[in-house]
C-alpha positions as CSV (number, residue, x, y, z in Angstrom):
1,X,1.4,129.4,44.1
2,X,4.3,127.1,44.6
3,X,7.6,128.8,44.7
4,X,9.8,126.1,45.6
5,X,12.4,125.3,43.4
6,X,13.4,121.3,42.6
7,X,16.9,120.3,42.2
8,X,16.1,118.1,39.6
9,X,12.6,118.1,38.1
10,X,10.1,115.0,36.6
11,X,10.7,117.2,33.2
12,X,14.6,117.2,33.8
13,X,14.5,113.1,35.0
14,X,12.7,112.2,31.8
15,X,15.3,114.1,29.3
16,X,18.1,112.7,31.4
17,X,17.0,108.6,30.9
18,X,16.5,109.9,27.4
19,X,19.9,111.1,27.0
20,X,20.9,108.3,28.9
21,X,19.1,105.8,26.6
22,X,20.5,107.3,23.2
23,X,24.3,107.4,24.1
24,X,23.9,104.0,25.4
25,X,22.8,103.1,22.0
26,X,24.9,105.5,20.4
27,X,27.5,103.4,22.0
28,X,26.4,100.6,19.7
29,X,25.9,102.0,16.3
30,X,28.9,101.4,14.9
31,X,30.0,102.7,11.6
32,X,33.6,100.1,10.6
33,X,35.7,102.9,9.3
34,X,39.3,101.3,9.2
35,X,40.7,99.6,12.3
36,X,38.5,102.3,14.5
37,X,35.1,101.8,14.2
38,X,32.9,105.2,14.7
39,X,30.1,105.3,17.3
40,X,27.5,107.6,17.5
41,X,28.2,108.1,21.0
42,X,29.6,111.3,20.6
43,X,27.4,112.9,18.6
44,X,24.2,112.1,21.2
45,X,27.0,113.7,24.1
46,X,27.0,116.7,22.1
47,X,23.3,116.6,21.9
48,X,22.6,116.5,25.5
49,X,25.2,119.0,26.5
50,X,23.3,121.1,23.8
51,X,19.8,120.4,25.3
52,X,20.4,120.1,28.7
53,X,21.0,122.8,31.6
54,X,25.0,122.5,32.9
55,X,23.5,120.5,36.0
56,X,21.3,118.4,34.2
57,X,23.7,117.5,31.6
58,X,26.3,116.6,34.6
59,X,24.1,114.1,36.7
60,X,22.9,112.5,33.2
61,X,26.9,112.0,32.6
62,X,27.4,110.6,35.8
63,X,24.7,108.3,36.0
64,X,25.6,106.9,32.4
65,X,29.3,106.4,33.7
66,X,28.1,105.3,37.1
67,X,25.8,102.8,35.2
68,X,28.6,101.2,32.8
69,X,31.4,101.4,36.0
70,X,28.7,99.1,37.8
71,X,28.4,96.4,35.0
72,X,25.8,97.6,33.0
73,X,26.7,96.9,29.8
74,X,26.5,100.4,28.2
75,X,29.9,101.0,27.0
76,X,31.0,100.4,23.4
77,X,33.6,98.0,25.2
78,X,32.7,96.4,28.1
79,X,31.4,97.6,31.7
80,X,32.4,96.7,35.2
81,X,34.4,98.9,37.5
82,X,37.7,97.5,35.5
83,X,36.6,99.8,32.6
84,X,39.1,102.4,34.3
85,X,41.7,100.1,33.3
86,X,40.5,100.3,29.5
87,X,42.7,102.8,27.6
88,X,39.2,104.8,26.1
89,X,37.9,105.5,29.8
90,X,39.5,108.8,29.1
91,X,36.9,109.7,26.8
92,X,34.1,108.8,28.7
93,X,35.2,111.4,31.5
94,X,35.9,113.6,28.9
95,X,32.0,113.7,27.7
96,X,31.1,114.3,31.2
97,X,32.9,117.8,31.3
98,X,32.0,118.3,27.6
99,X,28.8,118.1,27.9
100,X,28.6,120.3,30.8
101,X,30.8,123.0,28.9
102,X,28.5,122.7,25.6
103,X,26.1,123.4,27.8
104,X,27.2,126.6,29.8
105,X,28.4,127.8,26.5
106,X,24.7,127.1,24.6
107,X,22.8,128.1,27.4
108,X,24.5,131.7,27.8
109,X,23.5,134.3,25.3
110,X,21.5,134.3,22.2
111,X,20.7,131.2,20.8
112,X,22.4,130.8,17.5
113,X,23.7,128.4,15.1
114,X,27.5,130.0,15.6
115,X,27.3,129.8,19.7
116,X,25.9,126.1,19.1
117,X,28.8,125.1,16.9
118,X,31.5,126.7,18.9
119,X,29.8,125.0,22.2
120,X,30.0,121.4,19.9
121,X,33.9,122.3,18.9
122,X,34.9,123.1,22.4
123,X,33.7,119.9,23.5
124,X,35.6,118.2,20.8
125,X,38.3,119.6,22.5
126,X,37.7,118.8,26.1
127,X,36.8,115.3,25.1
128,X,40.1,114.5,22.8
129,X,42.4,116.5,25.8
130,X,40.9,113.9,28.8
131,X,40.8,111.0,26.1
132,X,44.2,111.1,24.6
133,X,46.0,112.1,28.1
134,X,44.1,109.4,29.9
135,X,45.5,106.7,26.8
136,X,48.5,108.0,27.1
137,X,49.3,108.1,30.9
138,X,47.4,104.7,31.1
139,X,49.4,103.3,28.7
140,X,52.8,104.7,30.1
141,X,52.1,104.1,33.6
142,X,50.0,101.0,34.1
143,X,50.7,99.3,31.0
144,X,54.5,100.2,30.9
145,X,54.2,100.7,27.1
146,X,56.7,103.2,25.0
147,X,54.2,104.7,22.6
148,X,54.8,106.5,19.4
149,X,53.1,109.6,20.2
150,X,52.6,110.1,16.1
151,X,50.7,106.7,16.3
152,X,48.6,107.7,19.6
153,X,47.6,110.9,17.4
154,X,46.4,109.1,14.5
155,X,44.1,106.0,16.1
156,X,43.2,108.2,18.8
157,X,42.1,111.5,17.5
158,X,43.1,112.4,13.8
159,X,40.7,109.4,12.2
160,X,38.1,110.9,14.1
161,X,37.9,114.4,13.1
162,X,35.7,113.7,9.6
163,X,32.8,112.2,11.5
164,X,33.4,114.1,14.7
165,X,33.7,117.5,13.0
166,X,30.2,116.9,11.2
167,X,28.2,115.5,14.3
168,X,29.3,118.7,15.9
169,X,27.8,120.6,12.9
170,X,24.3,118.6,12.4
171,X,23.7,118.2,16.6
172,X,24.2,121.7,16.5
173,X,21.8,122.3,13.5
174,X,19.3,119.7,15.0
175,X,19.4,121.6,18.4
176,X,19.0,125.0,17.0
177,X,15.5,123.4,15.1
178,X,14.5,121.2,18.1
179,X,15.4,123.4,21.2
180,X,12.3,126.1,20.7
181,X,10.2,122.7,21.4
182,X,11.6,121.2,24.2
183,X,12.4,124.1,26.1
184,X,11.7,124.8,29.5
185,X,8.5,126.0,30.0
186,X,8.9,128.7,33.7
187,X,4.8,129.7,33.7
């Protein structure tokens, strides 16, 4: 019997280019909602950091931000290492601590459909904190711009909450049907 234990496991490196593969496309569904347009980025975050153990759902994070910050084009935006530049790099950081949160959070406890909401919400907020204080110092510091912080609100986080507020609901309704089948199997 083998007892060794491996950092990161053929099982774990095929859900991680899954996740990686759906929030790159997320990244391009775009729903034209007023002068924002929605992606379904966010909701496949949540997904993984619902899924996914707290490592797993790090590395998969990284290597999606590691991919776009080399050039690969999956960013809603653009790619390249200038990204950091882009006022919305913010948010991208913010998934990767999201989605290890929602995880932590998911993964401790009983199972249910409240824990996986609550997980999704604090998320939501850890995503909206690094996004709108990245925008914001970005745009004060870099770009030398006087923002109206009423303004900054409202493109950067209060259009959001409709669609954001249900993709935390249905991932975490979608987890709680899928998760008894993708679960780890330890015999």
């Amino acid at each position: 019997m083998n007892t060794k234990k491996h950092f990161f496991t053929t099982y774990d490196l095929i859900l991680s280019a899954l996740f990686i593969a759906l929030i790159t496309v997320g990244a391009f569904i775009k729903i034209p909602l007023g002068a924002v347009p929605i992606t379904l980025q966010f909701m496949f975050v949540l997904l993984a950091g619902q899924i996914l153990l707290p490592k797993n759902a790090a590395i998969t994070l990284l290597i999606y931000t590691a991919m776009g910050l080399l050039g690969l084009p999956v960013f809603s935006g653009s790619g390249g290492f200038s990204y950091v530049l882009n006022p919305t790099f913010g948010y991208i950081v913010g998934f990767i601590f999201a989605s290890v949160i929602i995880s932590a959070i998911s993964h401790k406890g009983k199972p249910t459909l409240a824990r996986y909401i609550f997980a999704n919400f604090v998320g939501f907020v850890t995503v909206y904190t690094f996004g709108l204080i990245y925008y914001i110092l970005l745009s004060v510091f870099y770009f030398g711009e006087v923002l109206d912080l009423g303004s900054v609100l409202l493109m950067g986080f209060v259009v959001f909450i409709p669609t954001d507020f249900a993709f935390c609901i249905l991932t975490a309704v979608i987890s709680k049907r899928i998760k008894p089948f993708i679960a780890r199997k330890t015999t």
